[in-house]
C-alpha positions in Angstrom: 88.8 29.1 2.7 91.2 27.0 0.3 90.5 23.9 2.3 86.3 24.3 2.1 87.0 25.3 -1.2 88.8 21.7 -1.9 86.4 20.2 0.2 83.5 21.4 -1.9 85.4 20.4 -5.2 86.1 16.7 -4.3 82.4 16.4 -3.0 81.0 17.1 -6.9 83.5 15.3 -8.3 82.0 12.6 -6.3 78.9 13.5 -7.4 79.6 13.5 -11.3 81.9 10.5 -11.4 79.1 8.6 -9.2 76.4 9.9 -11.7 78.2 8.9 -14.6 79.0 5.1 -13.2 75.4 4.8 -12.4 73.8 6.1 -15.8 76.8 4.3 -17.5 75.7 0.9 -16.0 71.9 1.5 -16.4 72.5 2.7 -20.0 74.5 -1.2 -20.5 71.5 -3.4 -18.4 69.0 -1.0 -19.9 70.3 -1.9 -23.6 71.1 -5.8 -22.7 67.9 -6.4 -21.7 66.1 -4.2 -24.6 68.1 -6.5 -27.7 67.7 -9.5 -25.0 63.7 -8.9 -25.7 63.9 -8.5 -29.3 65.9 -11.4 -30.1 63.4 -13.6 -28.3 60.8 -12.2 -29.7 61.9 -12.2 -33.3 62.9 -15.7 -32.5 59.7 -16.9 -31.9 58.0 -15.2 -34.9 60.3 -16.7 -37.3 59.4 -20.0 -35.4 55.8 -19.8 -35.3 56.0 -18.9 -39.3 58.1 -22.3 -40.0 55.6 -24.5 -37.9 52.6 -23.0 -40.0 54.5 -23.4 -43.1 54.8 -26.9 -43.2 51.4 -27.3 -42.3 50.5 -26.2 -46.0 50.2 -28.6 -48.6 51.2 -27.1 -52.0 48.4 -29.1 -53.7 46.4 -26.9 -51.7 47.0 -23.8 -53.1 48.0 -25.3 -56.8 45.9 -23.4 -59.4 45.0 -20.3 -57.7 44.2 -17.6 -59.9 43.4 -14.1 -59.5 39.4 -13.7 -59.3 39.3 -17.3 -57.4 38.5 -15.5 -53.6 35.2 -17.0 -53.1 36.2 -20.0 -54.8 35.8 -23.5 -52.3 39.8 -24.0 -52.6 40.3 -20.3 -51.6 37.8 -20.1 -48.8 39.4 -23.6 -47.8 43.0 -22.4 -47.2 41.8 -18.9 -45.6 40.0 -20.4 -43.1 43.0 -22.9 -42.0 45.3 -19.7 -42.1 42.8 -18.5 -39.7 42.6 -21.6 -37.3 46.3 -21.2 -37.3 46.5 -17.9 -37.0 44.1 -18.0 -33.6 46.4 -19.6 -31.8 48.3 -16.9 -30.9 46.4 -13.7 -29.7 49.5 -11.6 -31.5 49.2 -12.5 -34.9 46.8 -10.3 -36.3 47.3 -11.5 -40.4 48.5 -14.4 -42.5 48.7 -14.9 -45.6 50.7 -16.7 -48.5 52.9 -15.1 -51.3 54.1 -16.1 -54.6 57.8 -15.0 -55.3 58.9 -14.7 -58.8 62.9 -14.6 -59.0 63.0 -13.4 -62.2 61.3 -10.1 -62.1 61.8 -9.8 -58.5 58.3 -9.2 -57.6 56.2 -10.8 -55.0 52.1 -11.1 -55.0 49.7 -12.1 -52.8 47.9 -16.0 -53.5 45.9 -16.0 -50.0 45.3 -13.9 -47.5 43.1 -15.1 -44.4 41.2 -11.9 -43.8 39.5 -12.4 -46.7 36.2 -12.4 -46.8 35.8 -11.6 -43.3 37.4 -8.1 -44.4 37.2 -7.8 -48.2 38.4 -4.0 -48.1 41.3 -4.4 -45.7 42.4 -7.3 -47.5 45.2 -7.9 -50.5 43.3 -9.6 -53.6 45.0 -12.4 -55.4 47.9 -10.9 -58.0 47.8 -7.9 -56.1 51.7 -7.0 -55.4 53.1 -7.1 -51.9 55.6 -3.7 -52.1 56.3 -3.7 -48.1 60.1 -2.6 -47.1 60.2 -6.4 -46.3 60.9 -7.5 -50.0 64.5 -8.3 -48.8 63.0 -10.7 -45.8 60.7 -11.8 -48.4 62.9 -13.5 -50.6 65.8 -14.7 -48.0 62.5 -16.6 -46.9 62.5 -18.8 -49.8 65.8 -20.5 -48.1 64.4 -20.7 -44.4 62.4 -18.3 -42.1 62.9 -14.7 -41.6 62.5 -11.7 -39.8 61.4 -8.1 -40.2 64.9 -6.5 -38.8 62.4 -3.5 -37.4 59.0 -2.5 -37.4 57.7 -1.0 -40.8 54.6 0.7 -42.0 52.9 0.3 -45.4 50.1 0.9 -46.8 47.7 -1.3 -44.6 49.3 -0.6 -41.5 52.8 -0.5 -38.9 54.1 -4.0 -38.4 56.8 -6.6 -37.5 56.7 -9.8 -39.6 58.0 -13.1 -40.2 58.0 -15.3 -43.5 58.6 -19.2 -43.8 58.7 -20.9 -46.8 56.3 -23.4 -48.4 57.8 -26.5 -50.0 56.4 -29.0 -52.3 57.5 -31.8 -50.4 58.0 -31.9 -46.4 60.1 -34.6 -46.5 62.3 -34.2 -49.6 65.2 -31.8 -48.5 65.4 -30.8 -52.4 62.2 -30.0 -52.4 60.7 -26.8 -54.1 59.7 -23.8 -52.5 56.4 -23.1 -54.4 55.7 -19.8 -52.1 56.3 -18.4 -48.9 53.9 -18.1 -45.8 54.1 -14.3 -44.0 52.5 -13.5 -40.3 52.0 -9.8 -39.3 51.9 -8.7 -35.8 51.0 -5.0 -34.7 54.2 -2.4 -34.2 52.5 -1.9 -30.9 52.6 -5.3 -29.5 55.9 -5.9 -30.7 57.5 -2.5 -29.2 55.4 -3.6 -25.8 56.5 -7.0 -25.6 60.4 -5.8 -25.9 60.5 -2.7 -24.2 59.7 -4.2 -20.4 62.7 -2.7 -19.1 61.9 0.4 -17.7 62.5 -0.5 -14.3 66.2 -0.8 -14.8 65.7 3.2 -15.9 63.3 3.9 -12.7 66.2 2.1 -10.6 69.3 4.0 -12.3 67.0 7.2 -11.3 66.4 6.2 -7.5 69.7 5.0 -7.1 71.3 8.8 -8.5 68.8 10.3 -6.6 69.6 8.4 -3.4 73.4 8.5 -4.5 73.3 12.5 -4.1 71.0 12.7 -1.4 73.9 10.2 0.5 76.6 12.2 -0.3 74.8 15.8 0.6 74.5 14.8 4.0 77.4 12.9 4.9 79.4 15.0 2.5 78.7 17.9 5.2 80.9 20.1 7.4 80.7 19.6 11.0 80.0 23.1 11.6 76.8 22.8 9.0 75.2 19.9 10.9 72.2 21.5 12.8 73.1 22.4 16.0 71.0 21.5 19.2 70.0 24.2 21.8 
């Protein structure tokens, strides 16, 4: 009795410390591969956001002022945000921003779905208070990233800013505003969470892990016996 007793004791230890290898190691690949995903990802927005950046002339925003949306300059720069904008499927918004140091604020100058969507949106002046301020400003040395996906009052997104110098080629030039591309929450949590498999395969391999040991874990006397 002591001996099946033992027997039976070592077999689910076997178990649990096979389990807990198993989840252990799917946990690690699982989590890898998760902030593997992410970092490309933010990566490329902050990327994408630099290259459309320094395709904006600052002469070509100069002068904007609040109540100039239908103006030709306004419509002008929109519509190369959009052309921009098209090339990749993702980005669903861009737009330009005017940082002012002193008061810490930050308002939009353009943003490129107006007028195709004059209620959804921002108006020139109009202040940006996303939980990105931070991103925002750290823009106005090089591009950033939204650290994590955020909601605000238009919406759930991941972003990425660049800034908008005065002169490309001039390393001391000024940044006269900062360029900002939205892409849906959705999209981003889709396009870094593709590793479910390694979960599915941590689950078969428990599952075929216990069933392994079940049967070869077995008495002698328990095996089904022929007539």
């Amino acid at each position: 009795m002591a001996q099946a007793c033992s027997r039976s004791t070592k077999l689910w230890v076997t178990v649990l410390v096979a389990v807990i290898i198993i989840a252990g190691l799917t946990t690690l690949a699982y989590t890898s591969s998760d902030a593997a995903l992410k970092s490309t990802a933010q990566f490329g927005l902050k990327s994408t956001a630099g290259v459309m950046a320094t395709q904006i002339n600052a002469s070509e925003i100069a002068g904007i002022k609040p109540g100039d949306e239908n103006s030709t300059q306004y419509l002008a720069i929109a519509q190369k945000l959009r052309t921009m904008r098209s090339m990749n499927d993702h980005i669903i918004n861009a737009y330009i921003i005017t940082v002012n140091t002193t008061d810490k604020s930050a308002t939009f100058l353009v943003d490129d779905l107006y007028p195709l969507d004059p209620s959804g949106s921002a108006r020139i002046g109009q202040a940006d208070i996303s939980p990105d301020k931070m991103q925002i400003f750290a823009a106005l040395s090089g591009p950033t990233v939204s650290p994590q996906p955020y909601s605000d009052s238009w919406g759930s997104f991941m972003s990425a800013y660049a800034p908008i110098d005065d002169s490309l080629n001039d390393s001391n030039g000024n940044t006269v505003a900062v360029l900002g591309i939205d892409v849906a929450e959705s999209d981003y949590v889709a396009s870094t969470t593709q590793g479910t498999w390694i979960i599915v395969t941590g689950v078969v391999s428990i599952v075929i892990v216990l069933g392994a040991l079940c049967v070869f874990g077995r008495k002698p006397e328990d095996a089904p016996k022929t007539p």
